[in-house]
LODRENVO-138386 format. One record per residue (C-alpha): x, y, z. Coordinates in steps of 0.05 Angstrom, whole numbers, plus 5000, padded with zeros to 4 digits. Layout:
REM residues N
XYZ
...
***
This chain:
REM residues 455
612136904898
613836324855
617836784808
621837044859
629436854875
628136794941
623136284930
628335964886
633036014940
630435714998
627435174953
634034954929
637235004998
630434645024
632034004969
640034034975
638333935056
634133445048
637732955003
643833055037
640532855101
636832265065
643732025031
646832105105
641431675136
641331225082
649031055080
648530965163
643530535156
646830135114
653330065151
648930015221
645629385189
652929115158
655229345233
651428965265
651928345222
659328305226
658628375301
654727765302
660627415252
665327605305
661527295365
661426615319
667326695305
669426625382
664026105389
666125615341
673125655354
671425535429
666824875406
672624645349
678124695403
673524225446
671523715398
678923655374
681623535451
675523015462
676622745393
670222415405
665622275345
658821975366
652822395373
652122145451
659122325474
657822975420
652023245461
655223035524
660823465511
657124075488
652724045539
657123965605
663924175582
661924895535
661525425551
654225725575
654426245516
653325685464
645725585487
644926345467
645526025387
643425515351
648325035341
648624425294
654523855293
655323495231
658522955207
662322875135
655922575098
652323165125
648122735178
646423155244
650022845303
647923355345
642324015353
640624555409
633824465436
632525195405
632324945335
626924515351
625524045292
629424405238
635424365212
640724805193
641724695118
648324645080
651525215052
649925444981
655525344928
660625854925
658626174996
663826335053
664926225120
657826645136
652426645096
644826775113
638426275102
631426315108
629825665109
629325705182
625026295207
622126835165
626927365185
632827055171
638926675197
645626855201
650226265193
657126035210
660525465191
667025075222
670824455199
675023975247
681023595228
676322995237
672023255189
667123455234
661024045208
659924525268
654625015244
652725605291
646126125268
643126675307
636627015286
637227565246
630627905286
633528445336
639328665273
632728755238
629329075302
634929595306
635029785230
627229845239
627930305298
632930615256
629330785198
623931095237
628631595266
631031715202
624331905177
624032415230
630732625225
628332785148
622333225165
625333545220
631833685163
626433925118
624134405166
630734655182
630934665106
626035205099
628035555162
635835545134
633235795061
629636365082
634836655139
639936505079
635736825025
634737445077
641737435086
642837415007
638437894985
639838335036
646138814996
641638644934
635838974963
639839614988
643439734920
636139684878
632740134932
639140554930
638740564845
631340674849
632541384888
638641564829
634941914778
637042554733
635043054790
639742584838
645142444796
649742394870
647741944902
651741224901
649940524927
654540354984
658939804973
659039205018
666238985055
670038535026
672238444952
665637864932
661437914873
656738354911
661838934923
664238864852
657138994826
656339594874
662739884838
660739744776
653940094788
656940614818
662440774758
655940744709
652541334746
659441694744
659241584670
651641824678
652942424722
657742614682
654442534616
648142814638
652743504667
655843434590
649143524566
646544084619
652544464599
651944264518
645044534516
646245194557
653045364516
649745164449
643345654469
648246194492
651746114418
645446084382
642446604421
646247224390
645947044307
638946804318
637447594354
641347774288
637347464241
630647794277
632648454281
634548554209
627648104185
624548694223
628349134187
627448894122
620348794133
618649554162
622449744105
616849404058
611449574103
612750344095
614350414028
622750544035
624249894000
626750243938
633150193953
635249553924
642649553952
639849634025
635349034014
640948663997
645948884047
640048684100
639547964065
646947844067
647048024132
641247544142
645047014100
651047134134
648246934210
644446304182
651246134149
654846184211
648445894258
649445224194
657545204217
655245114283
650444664284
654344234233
660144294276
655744084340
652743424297
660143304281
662943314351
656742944370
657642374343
664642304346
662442244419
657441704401
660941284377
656541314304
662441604271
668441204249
673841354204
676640944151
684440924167
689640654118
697640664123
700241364105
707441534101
708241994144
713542484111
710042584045
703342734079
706743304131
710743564073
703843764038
701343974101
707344454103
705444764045
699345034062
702445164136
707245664110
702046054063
697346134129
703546324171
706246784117
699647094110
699447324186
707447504182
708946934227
713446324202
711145524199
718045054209
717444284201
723044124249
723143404250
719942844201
721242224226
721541724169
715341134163
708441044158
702341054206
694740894208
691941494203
685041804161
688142304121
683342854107
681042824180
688642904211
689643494173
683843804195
686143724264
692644024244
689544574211
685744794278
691844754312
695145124260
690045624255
688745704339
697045814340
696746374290
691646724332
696346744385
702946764355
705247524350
707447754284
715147494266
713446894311
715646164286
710245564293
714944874290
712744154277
714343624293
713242774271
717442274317
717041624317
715541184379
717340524400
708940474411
706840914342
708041684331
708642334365
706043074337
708143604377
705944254356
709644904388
707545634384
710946354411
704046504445
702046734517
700846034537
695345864585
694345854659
694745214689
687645094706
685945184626
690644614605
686244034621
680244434597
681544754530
679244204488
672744234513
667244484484
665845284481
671745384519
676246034502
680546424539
681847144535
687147294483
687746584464
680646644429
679346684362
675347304335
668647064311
670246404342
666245874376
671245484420
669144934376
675344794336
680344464400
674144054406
674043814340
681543574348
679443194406
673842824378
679242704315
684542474350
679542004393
677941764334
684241604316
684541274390
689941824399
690942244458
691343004456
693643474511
696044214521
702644384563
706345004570
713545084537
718645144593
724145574551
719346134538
712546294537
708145844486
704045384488
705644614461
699844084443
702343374435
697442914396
699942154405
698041444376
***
């Protein structure tokens, strides 16, 4: 329970409540207490302004005719503090009854018109202090007790105030880790139920554009990737059994053979042995091609295989490429044209591009009738390069563009005898390699089929 983050939730919401509240109560506190003592400054203020206007229009000096005037001519309100009339020397002329036999001391050094002693009573006194133009001390205090009541009272309903925050505080923490949790809960209930037999399945995404729905997307593009990986695979291992299926049926039958033929004596016959062992030689050669093929394409996919790409220029390398272009085409009676060779050079793995160019080259020639022409050609982008490789073919149907570089895919004429529909794939994987983008279209002057590889 500890461990969890809703723990850690509603015990960070219960300590950010609570402090806040304290530092609230705290800061009012302080100001209710400075509050208050200010509002007893004020009320001196008035008082000794009332007693110096007085004094000044008596301009009496003795303590007789002091007292006399205080106490007949002030106002009532001055019996409500203790007052204290001074002279220059600091002798007391005159005191209120209420300070009984002390006396309100002089001010310390450097202190202002109100300062506090507790030289008087135990809680405090606030102090005021007014000169005449006679030079006359008038010194007014009030007990600092009820200020100190009220902050008292104060505090105590702070202290409640706390605990009932900090109960609110664990209320608010758990409503808001409820709250919280709540989309988290539903997408790791909803990922728990995706699995490789429910592969459809998504986690809904909450309203809005937060954090939250952006994780729901996120999740929900990674099972894409999944579903569609794991449907890769389904269809890998079923179109990889279906090709293996027929040389490995191959490679039985004539074992059988060549093994009845020991068993009952007919073995003699050395060239049948051997025509039975090529044969047998033959389908493991062809069963080697595709698995190597397979491990090839593979990890292309993976990501394990990288190729090491250096600056070629690009018109030297497609003029050797030509070369062998025009033997293949010349041995099928068709015709190879490099049309256009841009000038430059490009990042490119050498070996590996023409192998892509050779598949091409060889998947055209399948399709190209005899006396056809197969053109190339190198262009030069304002972003890199463009390969555009044309053939006099049937073309495809529209549905087979997007699909014939995948893997095992042929289509009727289009397929190579004794083919796997392994070698488009190849290309792809290739140009991916070379972070290049391959794709089929149909010519629109005549029937033929153009693939475009571009980097």
């Amino acid at each position: 329970m500890k461990d969890s983050f809703a723990f850690r939730l509603t015990l960070r919401v219960l300590i950010l409540v609570t402090l806040t509240s304290t530092l609230i109560l705290v800061a009012a506190g302080l100001l209710l207490h400075r509050q208050n003592v200010h509002s007893l400054e004020l009320l001196h203020d008035t008082e000794g302004m009332e007693l110096i206007e007085l004094l000044e229009k008596s301009g009496t000096a003795s303590a007789g005719e002091i007292k006399h005037l205080i106490e007949n001519e002030a106002d009532r309100d001055a019996f409500l503090f203790l007052v204290q009339v001074s002279d220059a020397h600091g002798t007391a002329l005159y005191r209120t009854d209420n300070l009984g036999t002390a006396f309100i001391p002089k001010p310390p050094a450097g202190a202002s018109r109100h300062w506090i002693t507790s030289n008087i009573k135990s809680g405090g006194i606030l102090v005021s202090e007014y000169k005449t133009a006679s030079g006359l001390h008038v010194q007014i205090g009030s007990p600092l007790d009820r200020v100190h009541h009220v902050l008292s009272i104060f505090i105590r309903l702070s202290v409640l105030l706390v605990f009932a925050s900090m109960v609110f505080g664990v209320f608010a923490g758990l409503v808001l880790s409820r709250m919280t949790l709540a989309p988290i809960r539903a997408i790791e209930h909803t990922a728990r139920r995706i699995r490789a037999d429910n592969l459809s399945e998504r986690i809904p995404v909450p309203p809005g554009r937060d954090e939250l729905a952006a994780l729901a997307t996120l999740l929900n593009h990674t099972f894409d990737h999944l579903e569609t990986a794991f449907a890769q695979i389904r269809q890998f291992s079923a179109d990889a059994s279906h090709e293996l299926k027929t040389p490995l049926a191959l490679v039985r039958l004539t074992a059988e053979k060549v093994r009845s033929r020991l068993a009952d004596g007919t073995a003699a016959d050395s060239a049948e042995l051997d025509a039975l062992l090529a044969d047998i030689l033959e389908e493991t050669s062809h069963m080697h091609q595709l698995i190597e093929t397979l491990l090839f394409i593979a990890k292309a996919e993976g990501g394990v295989l990288t190729l090491q790409r250096t600056q070629h220029d690009m018109p030297s390398f497609l003029a050797e490429f030509a070369e062998d272009a025009r033997a293949l085409a010349e041995d099928r009676g068709a015709q190879f044209v490099l049309a256009r060779s841009d000038p430059g050079t490009a990042l490119i793995e050498g070996p590996a591009l023409r192998q892509l160019l050779l598949n091409l080259m060889a998947n055209a020639l399948y399709v190209t009738p005899p006396s056809s022409t197969i053109t190339l050609e190198s262009q030069r982008t304002e972003t890199g390069w463009r390969l555009v490789l044309t053939d006099e073919g049937p073309g495809l149907p529209e549905d087979m563009l997007s699909r014939i570089f995948e893997r095992f895919t042929r289509h009727g004429a289009t397929a190579s005898p004794g083919g796997h529909g392994l070698g488009l794939a190849i290309c792809h994987s290739i140009a991916d390699l070379h972070q290049a983008t391959l794709r089929a279209q149909n010519r629109t002057d005549r029937p033929g089929l153009q693939i475009v590889m571009e980097w």
